[in-house]
C-alpha positions in Angstrom: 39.6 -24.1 -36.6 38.2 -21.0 -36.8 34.7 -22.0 -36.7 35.9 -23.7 -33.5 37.2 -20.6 -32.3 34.1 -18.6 -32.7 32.0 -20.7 -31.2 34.3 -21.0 -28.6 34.0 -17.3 -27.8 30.2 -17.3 -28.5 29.5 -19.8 -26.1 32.0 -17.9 -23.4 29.8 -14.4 -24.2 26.8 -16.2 -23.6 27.2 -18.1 -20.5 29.1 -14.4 -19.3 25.9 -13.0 -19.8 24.3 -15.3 -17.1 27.0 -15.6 -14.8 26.4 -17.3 -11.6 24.2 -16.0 -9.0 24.5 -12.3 -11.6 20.9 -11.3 -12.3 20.5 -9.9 -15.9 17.2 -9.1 -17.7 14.8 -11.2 -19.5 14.8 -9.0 -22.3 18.4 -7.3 -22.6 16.3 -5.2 -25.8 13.6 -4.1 -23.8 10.9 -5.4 -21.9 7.8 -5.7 -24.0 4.6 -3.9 -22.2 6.9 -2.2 -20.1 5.1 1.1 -18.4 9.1 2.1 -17.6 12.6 1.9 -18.0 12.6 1.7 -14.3 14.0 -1.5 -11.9 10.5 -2.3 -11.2 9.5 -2.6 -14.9 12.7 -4.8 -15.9 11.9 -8.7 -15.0 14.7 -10.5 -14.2 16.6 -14.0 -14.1 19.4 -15.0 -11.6 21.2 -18.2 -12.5 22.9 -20.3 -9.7 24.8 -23.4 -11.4 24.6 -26.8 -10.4 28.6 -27.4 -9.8 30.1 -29.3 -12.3 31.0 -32.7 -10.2 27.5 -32.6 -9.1 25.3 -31.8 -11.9 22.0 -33.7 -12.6 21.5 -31.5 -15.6 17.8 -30.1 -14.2 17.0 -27.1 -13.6 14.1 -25.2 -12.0 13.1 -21.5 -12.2 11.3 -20.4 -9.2 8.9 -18.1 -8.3 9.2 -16.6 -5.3 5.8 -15.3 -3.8 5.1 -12.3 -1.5 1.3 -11.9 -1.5 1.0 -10.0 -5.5 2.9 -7.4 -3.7 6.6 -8.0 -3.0 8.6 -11.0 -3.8 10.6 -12.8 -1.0 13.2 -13.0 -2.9 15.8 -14.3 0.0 13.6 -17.5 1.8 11.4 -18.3 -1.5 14.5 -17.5 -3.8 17.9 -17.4 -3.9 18.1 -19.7 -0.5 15.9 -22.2 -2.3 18.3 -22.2 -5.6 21.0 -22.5 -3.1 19.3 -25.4 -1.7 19.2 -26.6 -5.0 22.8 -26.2 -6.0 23.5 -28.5 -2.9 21.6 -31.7 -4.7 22.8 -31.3 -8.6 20.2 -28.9 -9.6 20.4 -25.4 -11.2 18.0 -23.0 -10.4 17.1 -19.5 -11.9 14.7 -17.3 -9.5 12.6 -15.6 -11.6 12.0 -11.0 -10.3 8.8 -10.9 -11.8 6.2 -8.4 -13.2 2.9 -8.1 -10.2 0.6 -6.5 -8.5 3.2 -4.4 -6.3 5.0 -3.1 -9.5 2.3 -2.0 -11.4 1.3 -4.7 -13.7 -1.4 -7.4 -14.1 -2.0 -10.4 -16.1 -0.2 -11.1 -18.4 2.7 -9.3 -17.5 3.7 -12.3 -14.8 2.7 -14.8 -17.2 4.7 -14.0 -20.3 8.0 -13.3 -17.5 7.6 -16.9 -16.7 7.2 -17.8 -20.2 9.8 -16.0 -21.1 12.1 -17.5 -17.8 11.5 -21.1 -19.5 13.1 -19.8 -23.5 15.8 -18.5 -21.6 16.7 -21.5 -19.6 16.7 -23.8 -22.9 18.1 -21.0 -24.8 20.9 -21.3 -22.4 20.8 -24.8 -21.9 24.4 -25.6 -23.2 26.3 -23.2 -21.6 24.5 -24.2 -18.2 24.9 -27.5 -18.7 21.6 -28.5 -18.6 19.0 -30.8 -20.3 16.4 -28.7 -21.7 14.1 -31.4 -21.5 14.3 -31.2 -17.8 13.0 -27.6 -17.0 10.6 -27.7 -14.2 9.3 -24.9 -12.2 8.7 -24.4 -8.4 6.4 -21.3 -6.9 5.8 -20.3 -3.4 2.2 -18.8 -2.8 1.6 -16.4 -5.4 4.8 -17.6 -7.0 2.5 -21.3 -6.8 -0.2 -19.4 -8.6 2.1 -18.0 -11.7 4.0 -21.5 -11.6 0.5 -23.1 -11.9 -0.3 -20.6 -14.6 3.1 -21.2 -16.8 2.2 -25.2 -16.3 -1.0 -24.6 -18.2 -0.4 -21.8 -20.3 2.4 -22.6 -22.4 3.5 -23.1 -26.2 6.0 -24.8 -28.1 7.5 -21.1 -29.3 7.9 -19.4 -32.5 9.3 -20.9 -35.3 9.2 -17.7 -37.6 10.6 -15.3 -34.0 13.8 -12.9 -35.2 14.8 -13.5 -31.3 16.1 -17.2 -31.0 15.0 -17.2 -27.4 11.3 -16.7 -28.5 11.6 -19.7 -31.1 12.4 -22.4 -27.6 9.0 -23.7 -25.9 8.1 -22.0 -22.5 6.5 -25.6 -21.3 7.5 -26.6 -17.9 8.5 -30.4 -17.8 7.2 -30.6 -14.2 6.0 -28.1 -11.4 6.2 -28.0 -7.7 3.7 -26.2 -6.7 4.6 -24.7 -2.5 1.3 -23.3 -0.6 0.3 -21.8 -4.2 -2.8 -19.9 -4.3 -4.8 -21.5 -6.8 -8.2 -21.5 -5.2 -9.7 -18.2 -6.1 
């Protein structure tokens, strides 16, 4: 019973810290290449839940774009996860490292990575299959979601962080007006 117990209350801490539509940090311990402790240096994920009768168990993180130097987060984000929400799927928009904040490759690369151990990390608790993590990226978002499609791993085996040891593999991408020819 009390193994029950404290998993009970593990599992009710962990989906707390990724409550619905309540963006949180990639990296609660710190952001690794980080130039700051600033808003702009902290990446972030913003969970919105499929609802319970209407759960397909996907989920997509998106990646908004905004041109390497803002994200439109509101039409390329959260509406879109919204959207989502409305046909079984959870979605996690992805406030990414770019050009506008400061960082380069491979700061937007290992965010998304990163994005993909989270959402399998968290897989349980959000009800989700974490063979069915897909990504979707609007115009520069295209160009990291095409990135992340093709630069991935199965994670660390050996990683102290448990979220590290999850692959950061998308299981399909939708790629939206992604720049990609350069």
């Amino acid at each position: 019973m009390k193994t029950l117990t404290t998993s009970i209350v593990a599992l009710a801490l962990v989906a707390g810290a990724f409550a619905q539509g309540k963006e949180q940090p990639l990296w609660p311990n710190g952001t690794p290449d980080a130039k700051g402790d600033s808003p702009r240096d902290i990446p972030t994920l913003t969970p919105f839940l499929a609802p319970a009768g209407n759960n397909s168990g996907s989920a997509i993180v998106i990646c908004p774009g905004g041109g390497y130097g803002h994200l439109a987060m509101g039409h390329e984000g959260h509406q879109i996860a919204k959207w989502l929400n409305g046909i079984g799927v959870t979605a996690v928009v992805l406030d990414y490292r770019h050009r506008g904040k400061g960082y380069g490759h491979p700061a937007p690369l290992r965010d998304a990575q990163r994005s993909f151990r989270l959402a399998r990390h968290q897989s349980q608790a959000w009800g989700i299959d974490p063979k069915k993590v897909g990504v979707l990226g609007f115009s520069a978002g295209g160009h990291l979601a095409s990135s992340v499609s093709v630069h991935h791993d199965s994670g660390d085996p050996n990683a102290e962080d448990a979220i590290e040891q999850r692959s950061c593999r998308p299981d399909f991408s939708v790629l939206c007006y992604a720049v990609i020819a350069f």
